[in-house]
N, C-alpha and C positions, 0 to 999 in steps of 0.2 A: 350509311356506311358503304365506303365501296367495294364491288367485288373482288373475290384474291383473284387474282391471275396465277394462272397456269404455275407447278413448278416444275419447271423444263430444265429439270440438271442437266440430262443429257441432252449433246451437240449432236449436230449431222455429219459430224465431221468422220472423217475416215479414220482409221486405226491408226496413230499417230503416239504410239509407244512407245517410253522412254527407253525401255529393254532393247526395242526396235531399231538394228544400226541402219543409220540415216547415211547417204552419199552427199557430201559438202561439196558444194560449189566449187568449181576453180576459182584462186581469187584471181581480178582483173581491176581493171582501170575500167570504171562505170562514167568518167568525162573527160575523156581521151582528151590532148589539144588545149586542156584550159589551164592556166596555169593560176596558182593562187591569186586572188582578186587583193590589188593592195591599193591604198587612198596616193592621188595621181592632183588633187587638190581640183578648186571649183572649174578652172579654165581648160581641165582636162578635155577631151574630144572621145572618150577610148569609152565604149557604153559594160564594159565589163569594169568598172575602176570605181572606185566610193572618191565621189565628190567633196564631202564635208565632212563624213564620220573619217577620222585619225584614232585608228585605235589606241594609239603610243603618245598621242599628244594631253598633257597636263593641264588640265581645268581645275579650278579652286582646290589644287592640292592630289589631285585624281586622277590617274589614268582617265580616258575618254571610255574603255572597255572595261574600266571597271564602275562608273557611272551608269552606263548602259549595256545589263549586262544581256545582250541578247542572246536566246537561245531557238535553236531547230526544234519546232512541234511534230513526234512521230505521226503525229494520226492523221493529218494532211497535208503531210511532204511526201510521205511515203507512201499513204495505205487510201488517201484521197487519190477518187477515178475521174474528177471531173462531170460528176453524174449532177443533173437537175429535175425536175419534176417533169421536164418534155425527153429525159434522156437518162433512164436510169440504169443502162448500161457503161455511163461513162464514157467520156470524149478523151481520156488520155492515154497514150502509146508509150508504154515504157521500157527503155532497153534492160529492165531487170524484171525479175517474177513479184508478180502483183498478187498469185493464190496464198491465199488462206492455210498454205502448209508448214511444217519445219523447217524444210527446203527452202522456200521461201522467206521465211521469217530469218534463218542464219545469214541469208546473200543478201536481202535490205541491212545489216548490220555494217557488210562492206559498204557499202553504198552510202548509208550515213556519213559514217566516219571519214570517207572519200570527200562528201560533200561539207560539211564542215571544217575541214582542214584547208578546203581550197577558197571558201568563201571568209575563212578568219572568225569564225565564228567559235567562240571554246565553252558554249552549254548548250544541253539539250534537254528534251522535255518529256513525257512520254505516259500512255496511256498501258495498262497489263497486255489488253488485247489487243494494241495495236504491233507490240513487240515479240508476240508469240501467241499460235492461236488455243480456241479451248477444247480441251478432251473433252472424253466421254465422262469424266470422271473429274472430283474439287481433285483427287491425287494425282490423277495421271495430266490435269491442267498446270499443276504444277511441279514435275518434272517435266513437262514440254519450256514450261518457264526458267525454269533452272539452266537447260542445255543452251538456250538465247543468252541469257543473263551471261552467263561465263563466257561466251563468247567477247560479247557486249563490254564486259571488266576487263578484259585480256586487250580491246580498241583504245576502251579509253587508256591503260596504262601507255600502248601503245604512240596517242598521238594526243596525250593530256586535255584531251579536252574531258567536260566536267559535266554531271549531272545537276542541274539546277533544279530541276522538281521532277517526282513521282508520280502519279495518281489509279486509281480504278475506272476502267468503262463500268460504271453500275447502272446504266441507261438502255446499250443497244440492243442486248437479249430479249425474248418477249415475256420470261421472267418478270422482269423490273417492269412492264406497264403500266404498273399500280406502287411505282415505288422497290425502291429497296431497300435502306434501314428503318421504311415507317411502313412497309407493304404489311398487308394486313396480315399474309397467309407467312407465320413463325419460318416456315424452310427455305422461303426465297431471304427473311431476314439472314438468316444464318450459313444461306449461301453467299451474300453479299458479305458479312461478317467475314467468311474466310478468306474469300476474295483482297478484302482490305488489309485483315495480319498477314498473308501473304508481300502484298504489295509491299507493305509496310519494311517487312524483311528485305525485300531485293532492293529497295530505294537507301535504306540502311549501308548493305553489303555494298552499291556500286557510290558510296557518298553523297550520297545528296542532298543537298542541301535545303531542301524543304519538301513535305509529302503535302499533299491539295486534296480538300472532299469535294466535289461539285454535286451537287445535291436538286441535278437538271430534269429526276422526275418523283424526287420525294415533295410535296405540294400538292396542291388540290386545284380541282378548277372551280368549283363551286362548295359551300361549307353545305348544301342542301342534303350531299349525300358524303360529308367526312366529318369524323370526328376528332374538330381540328386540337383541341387539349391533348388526348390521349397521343396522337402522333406528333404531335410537337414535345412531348414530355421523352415520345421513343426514340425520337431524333436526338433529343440532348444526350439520352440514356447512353445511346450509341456513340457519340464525340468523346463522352465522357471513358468509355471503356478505349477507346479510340486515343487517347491521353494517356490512359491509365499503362496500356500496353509500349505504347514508347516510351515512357521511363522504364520500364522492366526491360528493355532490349539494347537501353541505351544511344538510344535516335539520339542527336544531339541538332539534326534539326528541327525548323518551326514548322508548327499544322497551319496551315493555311484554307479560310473558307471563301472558294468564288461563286459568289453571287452572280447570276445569269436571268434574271426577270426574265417570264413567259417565254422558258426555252429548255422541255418544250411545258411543263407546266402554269398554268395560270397566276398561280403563287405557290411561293419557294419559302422552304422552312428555315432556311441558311440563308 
């Protein structure tokens, strides 16, 4: 059996209070000069212009943009430093704030919806933690959540672009080392548990259209020291309540399970 890992409810992070009034950002133009990127066809010369993709053009009965419907990943558009295993400070320079604050998290919100509107792109994607960071506290992490989110709603109404999926970091914490809906140690289950009906609720409020489990450290690397029955039955367990709870809320969209082989587990229970 493996060992529980630590459970590390509390963050490092600074006092980060919803009570706390916060100084918002001036808004600005985060790409000054660039004007919406529009399809200019293959002979185009201009390296800002989509060659092939027409978003407005009609395929077997389909918009082009609604066949493909791409979307903006928060967690490395935004919260990616550029960092590798020879540079784990990150090689990238960005004209917006990159920390791990409120402050922060509110002014990446301009900066999406900036970026989206100019690239033509109308869905995005997004992880808890990439869109607001974690309190000291499952309460005070979600009223830091809450104050993003509304932000976030008030964008999209703004400039219609669309949430396409949801999901939880149940991975980067050192929490989750050993797992988190199959982790052996019950409080990290039930920290992750919250995590997810949380999620579940803002992916709801902001529409979107499907909530994602990536299930990237619940697995085992070897059955030597896991007892693979018992956490494959608390894995279902957990889906199952995970189901259970979006008909009670009225999600109207689909669960979706991404499969990610030896990443970073050896084998994956999803």
């Amino acid at each position: 059996r493996r060992r529980s890992s630590p459970a590390r409810i509390d963050s490092d992070l600074s006092d980060m209070s919803a009570t706390k009034k916060q100084k918002l950002p001036e808004a600005k133009e985060y790409f000054p000069g660039q004007a919406a990127i529009e399809y200019k066809g293959s002979d185009s010369i201009d390296p800002m212009a989509f060659k092939y993709y027409n978003a407005e053009e009609v395929v077997a009965g389909k918009k082009m943009k609604d066949w493909l419907r791409f979307a903006v990943c928060w967690w490395h558009t935004w919260k990616g430093n550029g960092a590798d295993i020879f540079g784990l400070d990150g090689s990238y320079e960005r004209p917006w704030s990159t920390e791990n604050t409120l402050e922060g998290a509110l002014e990446r919100v301009d900066v999406h919806f900036e970026f989206c509107q100019k690239l033509g792109v109308e869905y995005y994607c997004f992880h808890d933690r990439d869109v607001a960071p974690e309190g000291k506290s499952v309460a005070e992490t979600d009223a830091i959540l809450d104050q993003v989110v509304a932000k976030m709603a008030a964008k999209q109404k703004e400039t219609k672009v669309e949430l396409l999926w949801g999901t939880c970091n149940l991975f980067s914490h050192p929490r989750y080392m050993n797992g988190a809906c199959t982790n052996p140690d019950p409080a990290v289950v039930c920290h992750a548990a919250a995590a997810v009906k949380k999620c579940l609720e803002v992916t709801k409020k902001l529409g979107g259209a499907n909530f994602v489990m990536w299930g990237g450290r619940d697995g085992y690397q070897t059955l030597l020291n896991t007892e693979y029955a018992q956490e494959n039955a608390n894995y279902a367990h957990f889906l199952r309540a995970l189901s259970a709870y979006k008909k009670e809320i009225g999600f109207k969209g689909q669960l979706l399970l991404e499969p990610k082989p030896r990443e970073p587990m050896a084998h994956q229970y999803n």
